[in-house]
Legacy VTK file of the C-alpha trace (Angstrom):
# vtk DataFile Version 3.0
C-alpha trace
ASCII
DATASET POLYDATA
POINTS 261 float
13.012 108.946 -1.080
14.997 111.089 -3.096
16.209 110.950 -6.433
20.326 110.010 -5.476
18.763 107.097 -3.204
16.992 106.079 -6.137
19.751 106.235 -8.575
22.288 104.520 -6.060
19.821 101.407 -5.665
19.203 101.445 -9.145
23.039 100.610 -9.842
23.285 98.620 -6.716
20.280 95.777 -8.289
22.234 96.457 -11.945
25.554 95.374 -10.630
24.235 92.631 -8.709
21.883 91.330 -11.642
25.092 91.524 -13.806
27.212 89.360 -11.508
24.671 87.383 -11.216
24.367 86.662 -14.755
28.084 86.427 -14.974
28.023 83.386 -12.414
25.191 81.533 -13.972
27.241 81.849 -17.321
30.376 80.437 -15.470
28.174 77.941 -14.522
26.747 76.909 -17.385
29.756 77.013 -18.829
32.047 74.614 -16.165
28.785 72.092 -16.585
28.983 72.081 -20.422
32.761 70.922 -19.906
32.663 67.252 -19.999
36.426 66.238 -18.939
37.215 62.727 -20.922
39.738 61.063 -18.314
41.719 57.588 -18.707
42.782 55.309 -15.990
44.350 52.025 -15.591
41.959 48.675 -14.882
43.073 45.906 -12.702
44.925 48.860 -10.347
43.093 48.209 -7.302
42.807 50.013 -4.543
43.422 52.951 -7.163
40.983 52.501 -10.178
39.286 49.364 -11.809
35.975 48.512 -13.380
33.343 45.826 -12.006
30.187 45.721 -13.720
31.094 48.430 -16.029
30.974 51.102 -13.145
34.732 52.788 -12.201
35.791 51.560 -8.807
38.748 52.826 -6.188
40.244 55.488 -4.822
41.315 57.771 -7.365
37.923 57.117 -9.312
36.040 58.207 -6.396
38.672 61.185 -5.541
38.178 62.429 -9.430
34.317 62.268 -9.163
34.059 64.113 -6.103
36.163 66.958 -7.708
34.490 67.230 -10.542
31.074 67.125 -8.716
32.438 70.156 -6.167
33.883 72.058 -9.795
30.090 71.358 -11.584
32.451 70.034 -14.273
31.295 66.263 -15.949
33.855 63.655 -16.187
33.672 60.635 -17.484
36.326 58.344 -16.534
37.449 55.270 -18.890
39.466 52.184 -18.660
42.268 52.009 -21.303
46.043 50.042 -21.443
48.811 52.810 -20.009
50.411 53.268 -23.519
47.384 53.433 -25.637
45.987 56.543 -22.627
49.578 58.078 -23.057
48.957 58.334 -27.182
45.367 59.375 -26.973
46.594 62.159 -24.359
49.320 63.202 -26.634
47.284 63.779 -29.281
44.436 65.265 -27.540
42.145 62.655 -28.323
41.105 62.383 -24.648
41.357 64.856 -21.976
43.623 63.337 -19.667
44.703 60.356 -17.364
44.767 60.302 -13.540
47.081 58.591 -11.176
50.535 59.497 -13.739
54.067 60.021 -13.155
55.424 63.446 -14.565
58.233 62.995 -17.031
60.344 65.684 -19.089
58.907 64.070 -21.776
54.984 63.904 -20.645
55.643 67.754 -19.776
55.634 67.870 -23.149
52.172 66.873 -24.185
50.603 67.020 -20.824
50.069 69.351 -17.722
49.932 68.497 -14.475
47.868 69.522 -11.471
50.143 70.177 -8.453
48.767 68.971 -5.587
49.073 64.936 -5.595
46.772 62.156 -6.012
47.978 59.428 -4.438
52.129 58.562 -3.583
53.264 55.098 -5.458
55.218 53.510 -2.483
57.243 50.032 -2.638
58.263 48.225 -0.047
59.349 44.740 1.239
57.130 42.062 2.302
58.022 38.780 4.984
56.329 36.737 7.030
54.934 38.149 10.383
56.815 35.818 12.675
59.932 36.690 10.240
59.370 40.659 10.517
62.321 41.154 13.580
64.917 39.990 11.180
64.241 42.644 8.624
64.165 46.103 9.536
66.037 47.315 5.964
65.839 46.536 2.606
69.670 45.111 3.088
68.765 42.856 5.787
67.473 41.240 2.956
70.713 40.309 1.372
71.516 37.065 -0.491
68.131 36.069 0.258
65.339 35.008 -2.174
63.111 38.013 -3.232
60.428 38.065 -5.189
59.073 40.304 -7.661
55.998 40.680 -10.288
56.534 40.254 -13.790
57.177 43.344 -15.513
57.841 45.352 -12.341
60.424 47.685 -12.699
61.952 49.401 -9.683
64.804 50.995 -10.297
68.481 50.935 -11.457
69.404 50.545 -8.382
67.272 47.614 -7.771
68.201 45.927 -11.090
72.095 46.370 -10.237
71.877 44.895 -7.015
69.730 41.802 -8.360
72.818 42.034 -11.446
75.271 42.065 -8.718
73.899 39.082 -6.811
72.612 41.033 -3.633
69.336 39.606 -4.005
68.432 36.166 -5.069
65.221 37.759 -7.316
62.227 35.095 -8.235
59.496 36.226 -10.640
55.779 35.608 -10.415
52.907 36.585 -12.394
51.603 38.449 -9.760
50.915 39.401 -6.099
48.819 37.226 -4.840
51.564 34.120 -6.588
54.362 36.078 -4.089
52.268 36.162 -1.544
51.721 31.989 -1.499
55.437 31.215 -2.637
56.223 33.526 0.485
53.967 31.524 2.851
54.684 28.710 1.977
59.055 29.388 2.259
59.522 29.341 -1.049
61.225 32.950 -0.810
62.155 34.963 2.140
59.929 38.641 1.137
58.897 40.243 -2.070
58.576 43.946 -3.027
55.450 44.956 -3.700
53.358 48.116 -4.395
52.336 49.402 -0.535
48.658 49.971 -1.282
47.922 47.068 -3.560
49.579 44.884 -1.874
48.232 45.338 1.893
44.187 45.989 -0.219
44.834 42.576 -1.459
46.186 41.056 2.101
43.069 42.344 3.352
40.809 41.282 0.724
42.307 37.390 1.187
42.390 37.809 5.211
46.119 37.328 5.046
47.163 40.987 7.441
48.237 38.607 10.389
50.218 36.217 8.490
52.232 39.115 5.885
53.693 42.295 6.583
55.936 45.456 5.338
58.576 46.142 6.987
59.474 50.210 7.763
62.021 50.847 4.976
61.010 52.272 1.607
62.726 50.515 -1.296
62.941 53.606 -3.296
61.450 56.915 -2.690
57.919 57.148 -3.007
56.934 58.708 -6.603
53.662 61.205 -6.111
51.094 60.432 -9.251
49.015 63.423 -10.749
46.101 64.237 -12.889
47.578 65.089 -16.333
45.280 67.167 -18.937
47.008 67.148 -22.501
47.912 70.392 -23.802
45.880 69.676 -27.129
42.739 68.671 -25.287
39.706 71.175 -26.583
38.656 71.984 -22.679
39.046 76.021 -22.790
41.103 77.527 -19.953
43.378 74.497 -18.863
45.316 76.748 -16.425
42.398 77.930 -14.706
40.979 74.897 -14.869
44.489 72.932 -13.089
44.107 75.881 -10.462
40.778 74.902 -9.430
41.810 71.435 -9.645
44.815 71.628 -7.396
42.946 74.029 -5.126
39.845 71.430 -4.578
41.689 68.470 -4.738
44.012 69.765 -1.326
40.479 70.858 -0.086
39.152 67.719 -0.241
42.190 65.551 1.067
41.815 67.869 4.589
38.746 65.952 5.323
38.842 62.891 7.562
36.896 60.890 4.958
39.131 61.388 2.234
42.284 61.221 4.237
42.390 58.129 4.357
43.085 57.493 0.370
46.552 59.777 0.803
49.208 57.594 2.271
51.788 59.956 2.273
55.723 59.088 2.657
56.659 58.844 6.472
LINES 1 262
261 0 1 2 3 4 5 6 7 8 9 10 11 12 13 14 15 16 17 18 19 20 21 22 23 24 25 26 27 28 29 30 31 32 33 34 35 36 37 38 39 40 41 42 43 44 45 46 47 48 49 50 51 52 53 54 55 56 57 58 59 60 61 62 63 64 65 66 67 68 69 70 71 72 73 74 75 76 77 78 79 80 81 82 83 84 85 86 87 88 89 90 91 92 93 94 95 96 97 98 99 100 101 102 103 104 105 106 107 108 109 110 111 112 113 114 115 116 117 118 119 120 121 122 123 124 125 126 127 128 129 130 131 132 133 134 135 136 137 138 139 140 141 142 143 144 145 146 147 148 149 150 151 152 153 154 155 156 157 158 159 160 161 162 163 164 165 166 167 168 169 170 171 172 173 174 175 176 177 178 179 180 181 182 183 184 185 186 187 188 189 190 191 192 193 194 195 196 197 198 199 200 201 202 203 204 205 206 207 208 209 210 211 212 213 214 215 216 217 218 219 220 221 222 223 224 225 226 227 228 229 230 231 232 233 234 235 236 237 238 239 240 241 242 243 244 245 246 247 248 249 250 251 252 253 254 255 256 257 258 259 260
């Protein structure tokens, strides 16, 4: 072997012992990152806490990208405003499943690509379904509604106007039995928690939504705060958004984005 073979393998084993050193750094160093992330409890199918382990979809979404990104996250359970503050400030890294806002653009960034679409919609009676094909079919009827749910202006001028006769419950599962038993004609509900929690009473047969949206459906985000101490936040949303539209091709994972039809 001559001396140029030599020389040329020589630099061909140094570059690839540098790049390899290079990677295991990267490594190391997306592994070290520990990504502090805030969600909401009592959100089922989306994120809760039983047993003091994080439960639902976007918990398990948010663990499986950090797992593919070697990055650790640790998600925890806090009330919306007090996660809003502690992102603001940088006191924790971020929240999943949030709207985007002017004003959350400017203490927050978000990744892209989606995590799951907030979708309302009406809910009657199965043997009542026929009758309602719009949200305007619903007309001087009586509607209920959760405490503290807030649709839209629209929503609240047409309840101010008289176009719906609006009753408020605590919560779903109270609409649900004020709606079985006639007590109002359909509420409007949250799509996803609403049918999880038909299923989880065995009530699919008896309630369903019918095809109209009642607004259009709002896409929630992973948000990382702007003063949060992870280094690189744009490359680190990039990989994010990248992963997270990897992982929502898969048949498993398909099934947690119900997009607008």
């Amino acid at each position: 072997m001559n001396i140029v073979s030599i020389l040329r393998k020589a630099r061909i084993f140094r570059t690839v012992g540098i790049f390899g050193v290079l990677l295991l750094m990267h490594t190391q160093v997306s592994a070290q990152q520990t990504l502090k992330l805030a969600a909401l409890d009592n959100y089922a199918p989306f994120s809760w806490s039983e047993n003091g382990q994080g439960k639902g979809s976007d918990v398990e979404i948010v663990n499986e990208l950090c797992l593919r990104l070697n990055i650790r996250c640790t998600v925890i359970f806090l009330p919306w405003k007090r996660a809003l503050v502690e992102t603001e400030y940088g006191r924790i890294d971020g929240i999943i499943g949030a709207f985007t806002s002017l004003k959350r653009n400017e203490f927050a960034y978000s990744v892209p690509f989606p995590l799951h679409y907030s979708i309302v919609k009406v809910f009657v009676r199965n043997e009542d379904a026929q009758d309602y094909k719009k949200v305007e079919d619903l007309q001087g009827k009586s509607v209920g509604i959760n405490r503290g749910f807030h649709l839209s202006k629209q929503i609240d001028d047409a309840v101010e106007s008289g176009f719906f006769d609006m009753q408020v419950a605590n919560n779903s599962e109270a609409n649900i039995s004020k709606l079985l038993q006639g007590r109002i004609e359909g509420f409007l509900g949250n799509y996803h928690q609403t049918t999880w929690l038909l299923e989880k009473l065995s009530l699919t047969e008896k309630v369903r939504d019918i095809p109209a949206f009642v607004k259009t459906p709002i896409p929630t985000h992973i948000i990382i705060s702007k003063k949060s101490p992870i280094k690189d936040k744009i490359d680190l949303l990039l990989r994010l958004d990248r992963t997270l539209q990897s992982i929502y091709r898969e048949p498993y994972f398909k099934k947690f984005m119900v997009s607008p039809k």
